[in-house]
PDB file of N, CA, C and O in Angstrom, chain B, residues numbered from 101:
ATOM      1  N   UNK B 101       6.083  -5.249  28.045  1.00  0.00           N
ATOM      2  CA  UNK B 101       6.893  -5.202  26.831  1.00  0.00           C
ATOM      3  C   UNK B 101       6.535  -3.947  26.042  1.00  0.00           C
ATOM      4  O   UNK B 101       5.398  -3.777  25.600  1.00  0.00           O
ATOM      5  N   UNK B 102       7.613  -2.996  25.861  1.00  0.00           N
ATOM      6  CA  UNK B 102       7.338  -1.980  25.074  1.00  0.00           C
ATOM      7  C   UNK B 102       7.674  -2.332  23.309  1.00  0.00           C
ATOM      8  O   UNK B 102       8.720  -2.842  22.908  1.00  0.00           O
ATOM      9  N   UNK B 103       6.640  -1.962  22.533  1.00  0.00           N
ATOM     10  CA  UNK B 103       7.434  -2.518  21.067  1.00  0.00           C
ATOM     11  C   UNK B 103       7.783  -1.481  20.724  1.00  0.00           C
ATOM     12  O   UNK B 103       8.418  -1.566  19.673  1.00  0.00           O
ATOM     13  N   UNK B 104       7.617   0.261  21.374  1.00  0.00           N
ATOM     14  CA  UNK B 104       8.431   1.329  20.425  1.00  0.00           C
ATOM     15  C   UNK B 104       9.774   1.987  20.759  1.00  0.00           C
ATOM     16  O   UNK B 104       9.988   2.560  21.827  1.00  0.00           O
ATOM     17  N   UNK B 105      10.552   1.876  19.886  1.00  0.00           N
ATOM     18  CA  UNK B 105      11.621   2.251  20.429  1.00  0.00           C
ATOM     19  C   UNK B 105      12.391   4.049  19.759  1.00  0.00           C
ATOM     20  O   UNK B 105      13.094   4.206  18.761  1.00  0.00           O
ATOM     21  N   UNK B 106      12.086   4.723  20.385  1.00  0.00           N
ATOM     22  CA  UNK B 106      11.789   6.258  20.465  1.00  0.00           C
ATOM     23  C   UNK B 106      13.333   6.291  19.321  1.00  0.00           C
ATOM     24  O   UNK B 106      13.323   6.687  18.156  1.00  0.00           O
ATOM     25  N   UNK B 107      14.344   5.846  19.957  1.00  0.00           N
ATOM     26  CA  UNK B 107      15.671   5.849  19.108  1.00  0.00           C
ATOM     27  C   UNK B 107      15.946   5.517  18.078  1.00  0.00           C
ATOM     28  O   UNK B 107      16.971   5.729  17.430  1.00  0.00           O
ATOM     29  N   UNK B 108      14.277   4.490  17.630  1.00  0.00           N
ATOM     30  CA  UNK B 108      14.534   4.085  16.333  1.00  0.00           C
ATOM     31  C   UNK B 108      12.832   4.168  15.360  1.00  0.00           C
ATOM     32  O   UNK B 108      11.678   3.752  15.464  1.00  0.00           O
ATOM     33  N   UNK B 109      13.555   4.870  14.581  1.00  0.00           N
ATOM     34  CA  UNK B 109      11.693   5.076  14.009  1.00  0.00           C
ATOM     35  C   UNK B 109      11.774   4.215  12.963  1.00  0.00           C
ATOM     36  O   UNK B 109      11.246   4.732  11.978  1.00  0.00           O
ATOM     37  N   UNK B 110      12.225   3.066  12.724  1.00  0.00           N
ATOM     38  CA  UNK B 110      12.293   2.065  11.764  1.00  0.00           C
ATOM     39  C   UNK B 110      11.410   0.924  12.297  1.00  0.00           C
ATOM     40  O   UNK B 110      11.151  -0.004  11.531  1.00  0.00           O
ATOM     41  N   UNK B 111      10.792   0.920  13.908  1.00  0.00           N
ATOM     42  CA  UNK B 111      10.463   0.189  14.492  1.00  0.00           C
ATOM     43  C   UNK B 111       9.102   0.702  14.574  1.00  0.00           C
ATOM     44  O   UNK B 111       8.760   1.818  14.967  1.00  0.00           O
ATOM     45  N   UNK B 112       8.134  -0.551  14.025  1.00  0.00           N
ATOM     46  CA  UNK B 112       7.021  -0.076  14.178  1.00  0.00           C
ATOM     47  C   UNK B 112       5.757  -0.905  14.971  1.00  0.00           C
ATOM     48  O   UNK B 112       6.012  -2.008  15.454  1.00  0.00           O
ATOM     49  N   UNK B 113       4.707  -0.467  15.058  1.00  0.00           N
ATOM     50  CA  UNK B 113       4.074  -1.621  16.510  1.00  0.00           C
ATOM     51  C   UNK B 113       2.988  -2.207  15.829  1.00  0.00           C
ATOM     52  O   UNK B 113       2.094  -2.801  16.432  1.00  0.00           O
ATOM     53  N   UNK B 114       3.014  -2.082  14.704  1.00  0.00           N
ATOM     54  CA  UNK B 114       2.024  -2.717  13.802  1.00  0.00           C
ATOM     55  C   UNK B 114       2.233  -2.805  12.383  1.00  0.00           C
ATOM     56  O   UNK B 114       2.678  -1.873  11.714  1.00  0.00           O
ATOM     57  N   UNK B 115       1.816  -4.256  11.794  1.00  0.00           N
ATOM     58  CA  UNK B 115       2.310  -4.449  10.106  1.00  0.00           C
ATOM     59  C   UNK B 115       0.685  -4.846   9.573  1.00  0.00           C
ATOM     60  O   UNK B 115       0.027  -5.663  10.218  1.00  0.00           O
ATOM     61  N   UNK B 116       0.120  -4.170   8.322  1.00  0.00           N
ATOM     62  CA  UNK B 116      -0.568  -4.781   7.838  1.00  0.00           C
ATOM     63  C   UNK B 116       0.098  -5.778   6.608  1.00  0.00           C
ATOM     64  O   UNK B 116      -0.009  -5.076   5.603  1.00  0.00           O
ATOM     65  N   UNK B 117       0.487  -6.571   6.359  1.00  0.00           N
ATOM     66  CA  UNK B 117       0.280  -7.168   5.021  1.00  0.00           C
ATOM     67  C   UNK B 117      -1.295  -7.756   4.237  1.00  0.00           C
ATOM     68  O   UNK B 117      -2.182  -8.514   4.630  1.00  0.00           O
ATOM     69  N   UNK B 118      -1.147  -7.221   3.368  1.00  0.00           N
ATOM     70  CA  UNK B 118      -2.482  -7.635   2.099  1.00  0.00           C
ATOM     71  C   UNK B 118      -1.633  -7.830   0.481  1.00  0.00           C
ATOM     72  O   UNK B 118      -0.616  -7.398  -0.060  1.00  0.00           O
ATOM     73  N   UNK B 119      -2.805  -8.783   0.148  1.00  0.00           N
ATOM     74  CA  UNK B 119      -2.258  -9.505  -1.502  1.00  0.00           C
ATOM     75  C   UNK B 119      -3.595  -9.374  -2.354  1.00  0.00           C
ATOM     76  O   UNK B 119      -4.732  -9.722  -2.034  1.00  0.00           O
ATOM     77  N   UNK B 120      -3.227  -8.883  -3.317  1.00  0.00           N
ATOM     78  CA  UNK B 120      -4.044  -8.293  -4.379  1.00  0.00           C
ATOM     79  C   UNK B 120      -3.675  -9.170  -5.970  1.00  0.00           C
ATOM     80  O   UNK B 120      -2.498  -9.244  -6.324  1.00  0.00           O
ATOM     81  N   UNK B 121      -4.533  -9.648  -6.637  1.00  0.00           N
ATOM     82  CA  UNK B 121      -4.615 -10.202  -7.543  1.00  0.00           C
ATOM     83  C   UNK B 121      -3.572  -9.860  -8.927  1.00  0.00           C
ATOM     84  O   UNK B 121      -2.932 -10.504  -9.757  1.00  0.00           O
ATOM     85  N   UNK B 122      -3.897  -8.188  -8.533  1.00  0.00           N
ATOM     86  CA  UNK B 122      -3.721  -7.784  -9.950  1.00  0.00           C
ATOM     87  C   UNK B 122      -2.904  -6.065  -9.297  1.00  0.00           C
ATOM     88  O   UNK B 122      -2.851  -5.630  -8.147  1.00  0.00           O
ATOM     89  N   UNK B 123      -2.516  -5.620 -10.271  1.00  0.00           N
ATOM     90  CA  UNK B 123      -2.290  -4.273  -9.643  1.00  0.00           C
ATOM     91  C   UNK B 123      -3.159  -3.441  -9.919  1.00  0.00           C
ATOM     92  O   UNK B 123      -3.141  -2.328  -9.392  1.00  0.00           O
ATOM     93  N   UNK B 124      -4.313  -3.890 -11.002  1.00  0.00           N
ATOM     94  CA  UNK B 124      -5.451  -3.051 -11.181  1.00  0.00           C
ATOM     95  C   UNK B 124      -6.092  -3.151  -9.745  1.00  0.00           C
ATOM     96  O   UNK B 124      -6.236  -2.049  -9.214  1.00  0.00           O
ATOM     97  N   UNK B 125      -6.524  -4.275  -8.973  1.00  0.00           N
ATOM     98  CA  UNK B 125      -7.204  -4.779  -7.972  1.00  0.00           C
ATOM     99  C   UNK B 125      -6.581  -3.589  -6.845  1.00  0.00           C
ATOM    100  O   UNK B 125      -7.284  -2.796  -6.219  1.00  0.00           O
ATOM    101  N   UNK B 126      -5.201  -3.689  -6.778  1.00  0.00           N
ATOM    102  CA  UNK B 126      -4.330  -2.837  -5.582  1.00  0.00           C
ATOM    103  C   UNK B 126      -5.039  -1.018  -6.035  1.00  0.00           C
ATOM    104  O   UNK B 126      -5.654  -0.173  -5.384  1.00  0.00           O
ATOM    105  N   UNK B 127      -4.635  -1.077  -7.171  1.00  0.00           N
ATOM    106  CA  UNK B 127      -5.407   0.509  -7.485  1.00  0.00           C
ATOM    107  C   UNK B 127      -6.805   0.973  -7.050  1.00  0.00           C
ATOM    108  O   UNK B 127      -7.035   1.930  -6.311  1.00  0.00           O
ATOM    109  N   UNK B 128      -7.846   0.024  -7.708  1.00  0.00           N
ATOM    110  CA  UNK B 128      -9.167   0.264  -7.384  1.00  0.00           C
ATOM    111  C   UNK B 128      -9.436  -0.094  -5.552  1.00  0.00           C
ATOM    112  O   UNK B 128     -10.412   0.299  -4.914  1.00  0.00           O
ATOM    113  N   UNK B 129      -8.355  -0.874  -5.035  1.00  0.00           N
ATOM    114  CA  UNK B 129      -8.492  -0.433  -3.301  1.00  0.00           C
ATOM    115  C   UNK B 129      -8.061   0.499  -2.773  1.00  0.00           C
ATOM    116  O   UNK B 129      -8.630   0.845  -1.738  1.00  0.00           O
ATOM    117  N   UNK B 130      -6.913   1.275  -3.240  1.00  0.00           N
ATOM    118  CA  UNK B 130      -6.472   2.642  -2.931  1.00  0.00           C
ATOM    119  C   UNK B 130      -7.623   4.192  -2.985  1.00  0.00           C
ATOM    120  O   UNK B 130      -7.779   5.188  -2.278  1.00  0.00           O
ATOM    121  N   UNK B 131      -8.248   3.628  -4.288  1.00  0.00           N
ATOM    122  CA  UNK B 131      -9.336   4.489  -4.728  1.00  0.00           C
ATOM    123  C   UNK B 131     -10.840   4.000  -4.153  1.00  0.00           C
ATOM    124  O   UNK B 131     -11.899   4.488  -4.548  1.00  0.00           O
ATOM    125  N   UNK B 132     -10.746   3.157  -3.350  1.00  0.00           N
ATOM    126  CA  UNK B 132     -12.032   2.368  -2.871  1.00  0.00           C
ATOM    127  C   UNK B 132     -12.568   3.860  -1.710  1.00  0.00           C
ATOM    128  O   UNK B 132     -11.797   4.356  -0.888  1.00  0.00           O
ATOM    129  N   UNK B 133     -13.693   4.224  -1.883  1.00  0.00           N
ATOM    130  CA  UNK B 133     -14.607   5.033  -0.537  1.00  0.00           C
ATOM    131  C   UNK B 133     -13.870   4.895   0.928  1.00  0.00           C
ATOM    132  O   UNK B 133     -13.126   5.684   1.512  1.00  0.00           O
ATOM    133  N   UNK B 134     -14.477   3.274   1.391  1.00  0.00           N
ATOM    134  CA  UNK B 134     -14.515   2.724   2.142  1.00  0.00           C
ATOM    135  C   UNK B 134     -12.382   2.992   2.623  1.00  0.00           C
ATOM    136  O   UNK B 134     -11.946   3.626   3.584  1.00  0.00           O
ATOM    137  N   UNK B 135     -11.604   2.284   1.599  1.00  0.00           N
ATOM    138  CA  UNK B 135      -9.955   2.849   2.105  1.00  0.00           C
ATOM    139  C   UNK B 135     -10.048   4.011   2.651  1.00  0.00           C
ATOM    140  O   UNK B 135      -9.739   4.304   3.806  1.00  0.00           O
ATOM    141  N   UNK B 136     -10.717   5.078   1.370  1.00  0.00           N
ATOM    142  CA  UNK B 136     -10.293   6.603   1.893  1.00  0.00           C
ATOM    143  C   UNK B 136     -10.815   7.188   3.015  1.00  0.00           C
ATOM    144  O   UNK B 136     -10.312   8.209   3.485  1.00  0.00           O
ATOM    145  N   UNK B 137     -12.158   6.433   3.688  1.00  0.00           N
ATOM    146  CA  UNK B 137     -12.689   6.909   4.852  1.00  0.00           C
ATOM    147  C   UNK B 137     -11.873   6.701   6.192  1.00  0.00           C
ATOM    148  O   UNK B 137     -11.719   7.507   7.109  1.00  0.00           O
ATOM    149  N   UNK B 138     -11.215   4.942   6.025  1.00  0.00           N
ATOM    150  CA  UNK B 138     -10.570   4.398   7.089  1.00  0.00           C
ATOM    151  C   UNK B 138      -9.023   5.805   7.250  1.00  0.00           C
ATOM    152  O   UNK B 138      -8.734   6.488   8.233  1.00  0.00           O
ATOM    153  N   UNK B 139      -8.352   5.767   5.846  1.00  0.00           N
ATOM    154  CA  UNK B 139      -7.479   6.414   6.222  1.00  0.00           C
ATOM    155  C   UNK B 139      -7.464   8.188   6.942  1.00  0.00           C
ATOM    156  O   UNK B 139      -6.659   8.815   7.631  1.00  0.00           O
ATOM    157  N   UNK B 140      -9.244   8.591   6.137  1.00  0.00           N
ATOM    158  CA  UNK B 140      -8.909  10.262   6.929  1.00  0.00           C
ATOM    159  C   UNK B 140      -9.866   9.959   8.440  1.00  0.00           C
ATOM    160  O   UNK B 140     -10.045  10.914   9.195  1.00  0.00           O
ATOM    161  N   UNK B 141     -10.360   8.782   8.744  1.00  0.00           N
ATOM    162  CA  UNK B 141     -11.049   9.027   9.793  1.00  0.00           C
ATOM    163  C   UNK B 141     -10.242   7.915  11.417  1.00  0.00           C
ATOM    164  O   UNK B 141     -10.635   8.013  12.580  1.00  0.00           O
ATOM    165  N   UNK B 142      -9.208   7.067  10.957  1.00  0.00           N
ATOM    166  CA  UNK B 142      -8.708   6.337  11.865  1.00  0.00           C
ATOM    167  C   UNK B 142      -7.361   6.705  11.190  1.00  0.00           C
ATOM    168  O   UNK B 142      -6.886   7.692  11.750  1.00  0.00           O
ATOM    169  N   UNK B 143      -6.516   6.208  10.087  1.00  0.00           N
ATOM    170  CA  UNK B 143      -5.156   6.333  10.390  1.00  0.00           C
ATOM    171  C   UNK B 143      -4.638   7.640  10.598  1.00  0.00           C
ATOM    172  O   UNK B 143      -3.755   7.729  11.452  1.00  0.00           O
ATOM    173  N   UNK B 144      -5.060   8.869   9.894  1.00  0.00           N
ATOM    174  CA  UNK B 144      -4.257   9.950  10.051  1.00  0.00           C
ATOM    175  C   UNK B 144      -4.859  10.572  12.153  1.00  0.00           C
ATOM    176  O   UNK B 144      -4.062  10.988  12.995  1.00  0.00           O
ATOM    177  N   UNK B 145      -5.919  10.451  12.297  1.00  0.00           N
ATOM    178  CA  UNK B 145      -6.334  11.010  13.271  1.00  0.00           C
ATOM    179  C   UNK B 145      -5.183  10.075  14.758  1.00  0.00           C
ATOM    180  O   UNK B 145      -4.349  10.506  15.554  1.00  0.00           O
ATOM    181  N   UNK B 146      -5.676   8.899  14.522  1.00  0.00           N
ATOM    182  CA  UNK B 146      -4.968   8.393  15.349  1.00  0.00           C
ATOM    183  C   UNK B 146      -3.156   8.077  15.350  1.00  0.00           C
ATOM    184  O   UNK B 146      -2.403   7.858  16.298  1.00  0.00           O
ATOM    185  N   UNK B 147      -2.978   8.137  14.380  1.00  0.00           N
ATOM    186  CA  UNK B 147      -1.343   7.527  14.040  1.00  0.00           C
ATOM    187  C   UNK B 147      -0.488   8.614  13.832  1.00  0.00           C
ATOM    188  O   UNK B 147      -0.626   9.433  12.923  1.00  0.00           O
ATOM    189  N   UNK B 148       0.461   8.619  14.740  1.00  0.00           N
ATOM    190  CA  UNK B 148       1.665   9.506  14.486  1.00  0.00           C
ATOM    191  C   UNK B 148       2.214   9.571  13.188  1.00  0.00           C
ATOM    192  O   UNK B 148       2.501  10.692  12.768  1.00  0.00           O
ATOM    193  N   UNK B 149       2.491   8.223  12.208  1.00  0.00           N
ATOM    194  CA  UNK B 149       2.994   8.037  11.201  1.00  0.00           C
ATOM    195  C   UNK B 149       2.631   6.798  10.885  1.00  0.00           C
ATOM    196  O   UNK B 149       1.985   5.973  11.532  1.00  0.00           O
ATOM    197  N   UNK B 150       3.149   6.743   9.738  1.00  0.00           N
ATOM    198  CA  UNK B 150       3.178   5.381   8.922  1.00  0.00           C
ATOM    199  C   UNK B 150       3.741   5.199   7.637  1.00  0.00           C
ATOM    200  O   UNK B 150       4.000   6.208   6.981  1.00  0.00           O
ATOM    201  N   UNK B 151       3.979   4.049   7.159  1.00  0.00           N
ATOM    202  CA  UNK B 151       4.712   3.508   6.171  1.00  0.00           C
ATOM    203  C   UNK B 151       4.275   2.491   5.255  1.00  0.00           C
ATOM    204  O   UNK B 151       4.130   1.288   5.474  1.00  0.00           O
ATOM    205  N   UNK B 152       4.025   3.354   3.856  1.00  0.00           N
ATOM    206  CA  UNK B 152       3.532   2.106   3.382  1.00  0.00           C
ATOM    207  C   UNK B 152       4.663   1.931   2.093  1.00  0.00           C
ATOM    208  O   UNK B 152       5.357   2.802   1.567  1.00  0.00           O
ATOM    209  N   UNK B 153       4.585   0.668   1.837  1.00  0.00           N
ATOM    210  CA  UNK B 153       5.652  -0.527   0.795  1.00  0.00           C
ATOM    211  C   UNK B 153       5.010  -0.876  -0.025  1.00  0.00           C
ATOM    212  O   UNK B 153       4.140  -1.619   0.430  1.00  0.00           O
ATOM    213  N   UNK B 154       4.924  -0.726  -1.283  1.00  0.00           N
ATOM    214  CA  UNK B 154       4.372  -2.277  -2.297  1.00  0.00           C
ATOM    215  C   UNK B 154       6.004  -2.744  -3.277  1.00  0.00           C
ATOM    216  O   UNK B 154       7.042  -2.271  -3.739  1.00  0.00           O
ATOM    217  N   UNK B 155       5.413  -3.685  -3.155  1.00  0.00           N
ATOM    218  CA  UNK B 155       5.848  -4.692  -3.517  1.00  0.00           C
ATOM    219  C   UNK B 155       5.512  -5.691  -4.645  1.00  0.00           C
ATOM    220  O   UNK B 155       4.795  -6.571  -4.168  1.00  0.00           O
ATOM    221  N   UNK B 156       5.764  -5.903  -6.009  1.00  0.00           N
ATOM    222  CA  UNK B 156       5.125  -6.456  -7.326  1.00  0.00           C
ATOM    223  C   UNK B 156       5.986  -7.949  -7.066  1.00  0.00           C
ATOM    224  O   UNK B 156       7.209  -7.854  -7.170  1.00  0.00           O
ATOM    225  N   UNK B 157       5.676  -8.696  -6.885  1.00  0.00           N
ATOM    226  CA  UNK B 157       5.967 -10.420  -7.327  1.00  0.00           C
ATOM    227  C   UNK B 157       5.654 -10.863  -8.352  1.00  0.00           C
ATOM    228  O   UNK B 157       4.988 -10.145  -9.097  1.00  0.00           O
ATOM    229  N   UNK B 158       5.939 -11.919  -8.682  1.00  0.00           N
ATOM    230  CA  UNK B 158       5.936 -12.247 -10.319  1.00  0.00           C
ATOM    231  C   UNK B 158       5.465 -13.305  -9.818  1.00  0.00           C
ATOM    232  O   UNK B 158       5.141 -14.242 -10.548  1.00  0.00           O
TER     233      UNK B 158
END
């Protein structure tokens, strides 16, 4: 089973969802060490692209 489909870059082969308390909480994880290491040392190195969404619920 292939999940990428070259014709469509809307299709992606992996979703994180995460829920955060507060949007202060979502901020201080954006600004967390530990985020900024994962993202310059695994997502940009390894990942062609990516997409991120937030989303505020009431």
């Amino acid at each position: 089973m292939q999940l990428r489909d070259a014709a469509n870059p809307r299709v992606a082969d992996v979703a994180l969802v995460t829920t955060f308390g507060t949007t202060e909480d979502f901020a201080a994880y954006l600004d967390h060490p530990l985020h900024r290491a994962m993202v310059a040392d695994l997502l940009e190195p390894l990942c062609e692209s990516w997409l991120s969404i937030q989303n505020e619920t009431a």
